[in-house]
C-alpha positions in Angstrom: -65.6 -65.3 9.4 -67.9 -67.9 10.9 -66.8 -68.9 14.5 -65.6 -72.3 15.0 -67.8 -74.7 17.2 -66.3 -77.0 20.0 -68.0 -80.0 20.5 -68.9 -80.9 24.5 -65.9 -82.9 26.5 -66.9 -86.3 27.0 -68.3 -87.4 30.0 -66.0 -90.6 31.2 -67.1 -91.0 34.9 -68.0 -94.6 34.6 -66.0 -94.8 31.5 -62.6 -97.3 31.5 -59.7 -96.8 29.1 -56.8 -99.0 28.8 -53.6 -97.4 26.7 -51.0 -100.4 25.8 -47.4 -98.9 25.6 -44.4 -100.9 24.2 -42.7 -98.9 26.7 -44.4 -97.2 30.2 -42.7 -94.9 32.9 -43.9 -96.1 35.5 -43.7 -94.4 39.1 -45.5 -96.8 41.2 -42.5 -97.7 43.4 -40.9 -93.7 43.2 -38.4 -92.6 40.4 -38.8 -93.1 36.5 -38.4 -97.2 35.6 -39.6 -98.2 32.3 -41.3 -101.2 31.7 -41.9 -103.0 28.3 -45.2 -104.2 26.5 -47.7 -103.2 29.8 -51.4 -101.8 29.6 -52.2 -98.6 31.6 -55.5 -98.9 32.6 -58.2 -95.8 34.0 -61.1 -95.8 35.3 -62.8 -92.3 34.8 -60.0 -89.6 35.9 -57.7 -91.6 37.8 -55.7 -94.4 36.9 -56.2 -97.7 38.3 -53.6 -100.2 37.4 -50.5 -100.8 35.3 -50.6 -104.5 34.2 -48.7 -106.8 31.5 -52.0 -108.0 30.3 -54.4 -106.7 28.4 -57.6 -106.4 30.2 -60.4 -108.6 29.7 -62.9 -105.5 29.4 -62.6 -101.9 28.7 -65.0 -99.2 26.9 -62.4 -97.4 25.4 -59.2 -99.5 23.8 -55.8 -97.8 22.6 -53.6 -100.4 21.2 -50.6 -99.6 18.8 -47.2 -100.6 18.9 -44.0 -98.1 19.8 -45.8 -95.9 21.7 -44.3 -94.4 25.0 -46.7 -93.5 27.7 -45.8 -90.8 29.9 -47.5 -89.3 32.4 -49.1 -85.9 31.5 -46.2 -83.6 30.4 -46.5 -80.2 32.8 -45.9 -76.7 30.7 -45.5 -74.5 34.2 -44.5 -71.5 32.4 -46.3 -70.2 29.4 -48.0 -67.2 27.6 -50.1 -68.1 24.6 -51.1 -64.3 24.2 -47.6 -62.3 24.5 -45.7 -64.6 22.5 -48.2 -64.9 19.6 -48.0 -61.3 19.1 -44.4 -61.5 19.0 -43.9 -64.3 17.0 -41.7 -63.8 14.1 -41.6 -60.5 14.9 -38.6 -60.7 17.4 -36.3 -62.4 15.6 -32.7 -61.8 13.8 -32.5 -59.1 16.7 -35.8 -57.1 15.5 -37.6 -55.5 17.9 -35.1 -53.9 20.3 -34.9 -50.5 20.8 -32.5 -48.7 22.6 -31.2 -52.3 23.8 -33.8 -52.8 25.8 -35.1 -56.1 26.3 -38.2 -57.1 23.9 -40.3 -57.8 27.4 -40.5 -53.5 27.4 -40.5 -52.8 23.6 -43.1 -55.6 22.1 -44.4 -58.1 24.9 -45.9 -55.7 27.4 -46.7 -52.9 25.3 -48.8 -54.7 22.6 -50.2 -57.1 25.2 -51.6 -54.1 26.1 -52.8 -52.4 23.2 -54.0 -56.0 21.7 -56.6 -56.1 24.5 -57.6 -53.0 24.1 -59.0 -52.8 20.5 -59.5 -56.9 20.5 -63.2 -57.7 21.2 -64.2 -60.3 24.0 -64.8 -62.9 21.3 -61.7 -62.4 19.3 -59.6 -62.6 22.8 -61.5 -66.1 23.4 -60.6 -66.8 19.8 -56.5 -66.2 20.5 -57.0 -68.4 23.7 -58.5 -71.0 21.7 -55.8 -71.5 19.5 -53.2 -70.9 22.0 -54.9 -74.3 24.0 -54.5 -75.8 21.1 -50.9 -75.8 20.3 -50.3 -76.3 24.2 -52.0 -79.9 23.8 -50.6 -80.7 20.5 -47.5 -80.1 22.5 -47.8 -82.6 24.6 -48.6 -80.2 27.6 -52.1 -81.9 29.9 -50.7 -79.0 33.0 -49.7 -75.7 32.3 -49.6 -72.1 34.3 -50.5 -69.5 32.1 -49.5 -65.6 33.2 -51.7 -63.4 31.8 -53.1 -59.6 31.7 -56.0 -59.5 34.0 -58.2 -58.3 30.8 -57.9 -61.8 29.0 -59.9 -63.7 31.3 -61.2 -65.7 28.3 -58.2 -68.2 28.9 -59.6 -69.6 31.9 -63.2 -70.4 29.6 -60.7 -71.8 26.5 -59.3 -74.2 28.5 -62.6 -75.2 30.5 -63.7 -75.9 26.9 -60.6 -77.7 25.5 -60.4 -80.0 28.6 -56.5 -79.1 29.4 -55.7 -79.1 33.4 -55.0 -74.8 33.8 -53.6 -72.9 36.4 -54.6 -68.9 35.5 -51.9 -66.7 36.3 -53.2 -63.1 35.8 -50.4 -60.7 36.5 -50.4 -57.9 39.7 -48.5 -54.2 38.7 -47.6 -51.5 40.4 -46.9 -49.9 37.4 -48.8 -52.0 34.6 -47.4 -49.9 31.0 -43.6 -50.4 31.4 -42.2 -49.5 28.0 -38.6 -48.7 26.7 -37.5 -45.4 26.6 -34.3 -43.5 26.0 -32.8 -43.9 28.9 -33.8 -47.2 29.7 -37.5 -48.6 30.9 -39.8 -46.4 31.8 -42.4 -47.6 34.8 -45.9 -45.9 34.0 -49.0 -46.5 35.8 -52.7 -47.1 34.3 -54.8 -45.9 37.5 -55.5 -42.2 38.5 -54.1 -43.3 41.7 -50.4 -43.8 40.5 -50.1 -47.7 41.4 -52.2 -50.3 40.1 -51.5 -53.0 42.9 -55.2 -52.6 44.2 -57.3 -52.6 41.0 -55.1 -55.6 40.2 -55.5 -57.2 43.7 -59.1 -56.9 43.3 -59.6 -57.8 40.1 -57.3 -61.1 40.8 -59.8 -62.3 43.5 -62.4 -62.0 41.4 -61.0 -63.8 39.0 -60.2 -66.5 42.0 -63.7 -66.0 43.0 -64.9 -67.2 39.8 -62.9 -70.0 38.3 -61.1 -71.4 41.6 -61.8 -75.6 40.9 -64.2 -75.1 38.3 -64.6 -78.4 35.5 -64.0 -80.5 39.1 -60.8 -78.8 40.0 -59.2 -79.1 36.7 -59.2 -74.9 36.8 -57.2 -73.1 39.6 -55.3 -69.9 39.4 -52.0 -69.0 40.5 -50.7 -65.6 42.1 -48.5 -63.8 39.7 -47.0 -60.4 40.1 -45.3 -59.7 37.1 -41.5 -59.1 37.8 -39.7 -58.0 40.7 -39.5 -54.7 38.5 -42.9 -54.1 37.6 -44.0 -54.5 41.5 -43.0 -52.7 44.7 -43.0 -53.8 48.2 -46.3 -53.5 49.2 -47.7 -55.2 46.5 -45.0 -58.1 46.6 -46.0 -58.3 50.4 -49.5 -58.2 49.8 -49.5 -60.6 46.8 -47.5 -63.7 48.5 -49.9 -63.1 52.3 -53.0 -63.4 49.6 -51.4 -66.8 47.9 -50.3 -68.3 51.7 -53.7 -67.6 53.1 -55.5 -69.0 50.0 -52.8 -71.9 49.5 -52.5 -71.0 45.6 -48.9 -71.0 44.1 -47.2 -68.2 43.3 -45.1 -67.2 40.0 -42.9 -64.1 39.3 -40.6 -63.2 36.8 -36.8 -63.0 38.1 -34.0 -61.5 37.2 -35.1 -61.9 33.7 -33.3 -58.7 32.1 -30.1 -56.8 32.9 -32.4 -53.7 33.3 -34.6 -55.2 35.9 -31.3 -56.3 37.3 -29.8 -52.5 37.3 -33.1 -51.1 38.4 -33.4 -53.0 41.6 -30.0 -52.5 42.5 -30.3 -48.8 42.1 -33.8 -48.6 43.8 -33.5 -51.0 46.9 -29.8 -50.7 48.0 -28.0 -52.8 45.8 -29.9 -55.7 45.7 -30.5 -58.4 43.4 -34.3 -59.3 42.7 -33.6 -62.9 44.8 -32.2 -60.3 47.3 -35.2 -58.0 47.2 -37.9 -60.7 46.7 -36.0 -62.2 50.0 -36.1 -59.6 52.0 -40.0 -59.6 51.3 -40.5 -62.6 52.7 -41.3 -64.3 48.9 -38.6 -66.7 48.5 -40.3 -70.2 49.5 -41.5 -73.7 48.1 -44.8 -72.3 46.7 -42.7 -69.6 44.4 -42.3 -70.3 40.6 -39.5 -68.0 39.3 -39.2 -67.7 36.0 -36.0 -67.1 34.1 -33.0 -66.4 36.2 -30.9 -66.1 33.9 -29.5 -62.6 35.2 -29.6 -64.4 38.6 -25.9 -64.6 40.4 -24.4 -67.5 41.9 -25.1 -66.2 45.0 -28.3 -65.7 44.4 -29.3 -69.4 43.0 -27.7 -70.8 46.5 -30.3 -68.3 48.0 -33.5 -69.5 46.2 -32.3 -73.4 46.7 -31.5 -72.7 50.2 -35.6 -71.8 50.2 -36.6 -74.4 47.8 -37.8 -72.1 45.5 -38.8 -73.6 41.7 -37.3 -72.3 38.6 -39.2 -72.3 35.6 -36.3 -72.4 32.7 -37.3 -71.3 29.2 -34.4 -71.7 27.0 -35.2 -71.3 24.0 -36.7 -67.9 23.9 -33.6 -66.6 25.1 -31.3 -68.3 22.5 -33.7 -66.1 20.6 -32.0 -63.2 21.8 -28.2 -65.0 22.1 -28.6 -65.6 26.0 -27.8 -68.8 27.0 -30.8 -69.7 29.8 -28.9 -73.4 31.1 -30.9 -75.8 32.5 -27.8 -77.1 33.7 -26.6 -74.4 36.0 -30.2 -74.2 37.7 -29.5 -78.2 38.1 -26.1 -77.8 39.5 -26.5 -75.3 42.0 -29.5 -77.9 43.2 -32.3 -76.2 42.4 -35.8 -78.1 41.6 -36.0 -76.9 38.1 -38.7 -77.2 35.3 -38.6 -76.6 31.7 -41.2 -74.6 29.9 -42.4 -72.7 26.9 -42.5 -69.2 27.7 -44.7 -69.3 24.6 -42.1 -69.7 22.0 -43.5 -72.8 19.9 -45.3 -74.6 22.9 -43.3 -77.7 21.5 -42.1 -78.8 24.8 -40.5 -81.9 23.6 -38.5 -79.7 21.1 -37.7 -77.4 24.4 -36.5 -80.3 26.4 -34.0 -81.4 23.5 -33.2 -77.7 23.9 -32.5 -77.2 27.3 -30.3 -80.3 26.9 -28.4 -79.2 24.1 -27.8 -75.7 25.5 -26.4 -77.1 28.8 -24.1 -79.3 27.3 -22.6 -76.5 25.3 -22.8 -74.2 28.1 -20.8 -76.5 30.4 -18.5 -78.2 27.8 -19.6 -81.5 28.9 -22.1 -84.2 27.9 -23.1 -86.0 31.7 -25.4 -82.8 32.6 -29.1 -82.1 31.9 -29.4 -85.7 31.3 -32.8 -87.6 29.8 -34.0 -88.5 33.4 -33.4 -85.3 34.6 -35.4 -83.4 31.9 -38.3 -85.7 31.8 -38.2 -85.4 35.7 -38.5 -81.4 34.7 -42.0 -81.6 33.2 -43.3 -84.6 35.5 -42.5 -84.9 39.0 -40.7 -81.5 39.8 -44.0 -80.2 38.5 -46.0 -82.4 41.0 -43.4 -81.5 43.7 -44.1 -77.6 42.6 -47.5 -77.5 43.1 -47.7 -80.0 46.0 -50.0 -82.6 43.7 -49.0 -85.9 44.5 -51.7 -86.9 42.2 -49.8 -85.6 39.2 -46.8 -86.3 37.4 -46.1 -89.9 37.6 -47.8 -93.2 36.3 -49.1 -95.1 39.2 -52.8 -96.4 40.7 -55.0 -93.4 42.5 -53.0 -90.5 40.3 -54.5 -88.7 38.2 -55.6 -90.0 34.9 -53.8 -87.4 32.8 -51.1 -88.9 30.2 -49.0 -88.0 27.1 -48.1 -90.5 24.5 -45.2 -90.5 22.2 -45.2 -92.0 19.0 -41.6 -93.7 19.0 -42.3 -95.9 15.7 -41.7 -93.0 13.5 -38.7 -92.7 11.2 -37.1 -90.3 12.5 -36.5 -91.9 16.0 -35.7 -95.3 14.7 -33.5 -97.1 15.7 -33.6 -96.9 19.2 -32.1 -98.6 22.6 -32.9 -95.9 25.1 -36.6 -94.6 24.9 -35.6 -92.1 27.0 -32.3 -90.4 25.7 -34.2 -90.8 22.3 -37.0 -89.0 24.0 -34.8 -86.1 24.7 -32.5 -85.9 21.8 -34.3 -86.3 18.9 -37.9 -86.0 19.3 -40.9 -82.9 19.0 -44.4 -81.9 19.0 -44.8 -84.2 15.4 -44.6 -87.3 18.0 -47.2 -86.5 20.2 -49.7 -89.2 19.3 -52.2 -89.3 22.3 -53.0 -86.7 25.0 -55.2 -87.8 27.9 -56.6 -85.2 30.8 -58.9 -86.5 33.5 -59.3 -89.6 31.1 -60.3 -87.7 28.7 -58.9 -88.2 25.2 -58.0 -84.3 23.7 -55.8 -85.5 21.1 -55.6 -88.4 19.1 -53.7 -89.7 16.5 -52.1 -86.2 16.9 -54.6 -84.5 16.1 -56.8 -82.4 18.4 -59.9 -84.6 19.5 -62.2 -82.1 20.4 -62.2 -79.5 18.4 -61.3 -78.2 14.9 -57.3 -77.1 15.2 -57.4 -75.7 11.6 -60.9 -73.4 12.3 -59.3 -72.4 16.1 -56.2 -71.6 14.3 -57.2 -69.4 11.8 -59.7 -67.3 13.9 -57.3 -66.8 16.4 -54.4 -65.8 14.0 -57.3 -63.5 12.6 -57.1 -61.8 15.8 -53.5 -61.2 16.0 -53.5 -59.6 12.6 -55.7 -57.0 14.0 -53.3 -56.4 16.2 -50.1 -56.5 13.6 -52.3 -54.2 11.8 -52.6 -51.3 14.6 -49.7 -48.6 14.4 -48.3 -49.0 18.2 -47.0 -52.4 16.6 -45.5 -51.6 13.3 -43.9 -48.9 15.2 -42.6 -51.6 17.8 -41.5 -54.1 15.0 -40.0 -51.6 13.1 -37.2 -50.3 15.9 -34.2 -51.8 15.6 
């Protein structure tokens, strides 16, 4: 199969663009307030003005009625490799075995074995297509955790132009798999824990890609889960991220194994108890999941202003309700994202309303604002970039448009609420990252979606094809 050529991101330093939006969210004066029929004007990658009237001059002109411009939607919890193994593979309840949770019988074993027989080319090829569905998504931010051996993300989204933070995971026992009597923790190092070789091989991954394309590339520490990672390397990991002022992201509380584990290893604990005692809980942690996570133990995390990434809809997946709404009312900063499953994260917001609503038997909680404050400024707040996540002169020039003129969101009186109720991924029109122009018209800008697609779905066969995975998708 030939290999699919990218073309070179455009250079847009002296460059200025001016997007008109019948409707703009504008954060110039702090909250979300939308304003009708204004231009949004950037110069090279930062916007410079918001203004009722067209400007007299621009090099680059983006003028079409009913569209929305946002600022650039933030995906802070994704896996483009894990999840496109799995996909339609795990569900209808395939894929379990034993009961165990499909993180120990598909994710993390054939993440595994797919890097081991994939080449380095047919890894870049998977990341390449996973880019792409992240920015037909909508997504311009996104933190990606990762096996160590797929460093080829970091290069596909150098190439694609999307704003990255690498998160390549830390184990101390890196092939956890289901067994009989539940998960069974196995190491990949002659030494019996893998927290150094991971350690080491995370800094060099720091060492290499830390604010590369002008800053747009940065990594993130991520030790797996609080399962998959003991106390040393839990201690060492968060010192590392303090000392090089990097976030950090971990899995929590995201089974009722990992949940049972803990307690029986660490005195009773839950994994916000155990990561707390560690010293882990803090503004700079990401926690993904928590949907195992007590009461007690979300007044815990929001007592230390920890972030949690909620992914709903991969757990609906499994018939666990993961409810934006309880994250909300317990006061946590909480942000929605993919967790792979689609990457439509318009389609997750409408989710992550829909489930909370059920889930509390009432319609007044995870409202529009909130959820479009879930992929904007709670992401900014996350990841202390004031420069992100809102619409206003000197931030960043990265911005999603929605197409609200299309039939299926018409009529409308509340961008907003329509926003969040009814639309997806089909109304991404524009996506802009350091005023650059990635997609267009929904379609991707620089590249060819339909050649990265099918070489990277190429790859994944090979791995559908090996016999660790039709054992895996067989067990039931």
């Amino acid at each position: 199969m030939p290999r699919p050529s990218l073309m070179p991101l455009p250079n847009v330093a002296q460059q200025t663009t001016a997007i008109f939006g019948s409707y703009v969210l504008d954060g110039s004066h702090g909250g979300q307030r939308v304003l009708r029929d204004h231009w949004v004007i950037l110069e090279g990658d930062r916007i410079a003005a918001i203004h009722p009237s067209r400007p007299a001059q621009a090099d680059h002109v983006i003028d079409t009625p009913g569209r929305f411009v946002l600022p650039g939607l933030m995906n802070l919890h994704n896996h483009c490799f894990s999840e496109a193994i799995a996909r339609s593979h795990a569900e209808d309840g395939a894929g379990k075995k034993n009961d165990q949770s499909i993180v120990y019988t598909v994710l993390l074993p054939l993440s595994k074995t797919g890097l081991d027989v994939l080449t380095p080319q047919e890894r870049l090829d998977v990341a390449r297509m996973g880019i792409t569905q992240l920015l037909l998504g909508g997504a311009t931010s996104v933190m990606e955790p990762f096996r160590n051996s797929l460093p080829e993300m970091f290069t596909a989204a150098e190439e694609l132009g999307l704003r990255f933070w690498g998160a390549p995971y830390l184990f101390s026992a890196a092939d956890p798999k289901a067994g009989n009597d539940g998960v069974e923790y196995n190491t990949t190092s002659t030494t019996g824990r893998d927290s150094e070789r991971d350690l080491t091989q995370w800094k060099a991954l720091y060492d290499r890609w830390q604010g590369k394309a002008d800053g747009r590339i940065g990594l993130a520490m991520s030790p797996h889960a609080t399962d998959t990672c003991d106390p040393d390397l839990l201690r060492a990991a968060t010192a590392m991220a303090r000392e090089l002022n990097v976030p950090n992201t971990i899995h929590v509380a995201q089974s009722a194994g990992e949940v049972k584990t803990i307690g029986a290893r660490y005195e009773g604990r839950t994994p916000s108890e155990y990561l707390d005692w560690l010293g882990v809980l803090g503004p700079d942690l990401l926690a993904a999941h928590c949907v195992y996570a007590t009461d007690n133990d979300l007044q815990l995390m929001q007592s230390k202003d920890v972030t949690v990434m909620n992914c709903p809809r991969v757990f609906s997946r499994s018939g666990k309700t993961a409810a934006f709404g309880r994250f909300e009312a317990a006061g946590l900063r909480v942000m929605v994202g993919t967790d792979g499953y689609n990457m439509d994260l318009l389609g997750e917001l409408n989710a992550a309303a829909m489930i909370s609503k059920v889930a509390a038997g009432r319609p007044d909680v995870a409202t529009a604002p909130a959820l479009i404050s879930s992929v904007t400024e709670a992401g900014a707040q996350a990841l202390n970039r004031p420069d992100l996540g809102h619409i206003a002169p000197g931030a960043k020039a990265d911005l999603t448009v929605i197409d609200m003129a299309h039939p299926h969101l018409q009529p409308h009186y509340d961008p907003c609420r329509t926003l969040i109720a009814l639309a997806n991924r089909s109304n991404i029109d524009t996506v802009i990252v350091d005023g650059r122009i990635l997609v267009s018209g929904g379609r991707l800008a620089v590249a060819d979606a339909q050649a990265l697609t099918r070489a990277g779905s190429a790859a994944i066969q090979k791995i559908w094809d090996q016999p660790e995975a039709r054992d895996a998708f067989a067990s039931s």
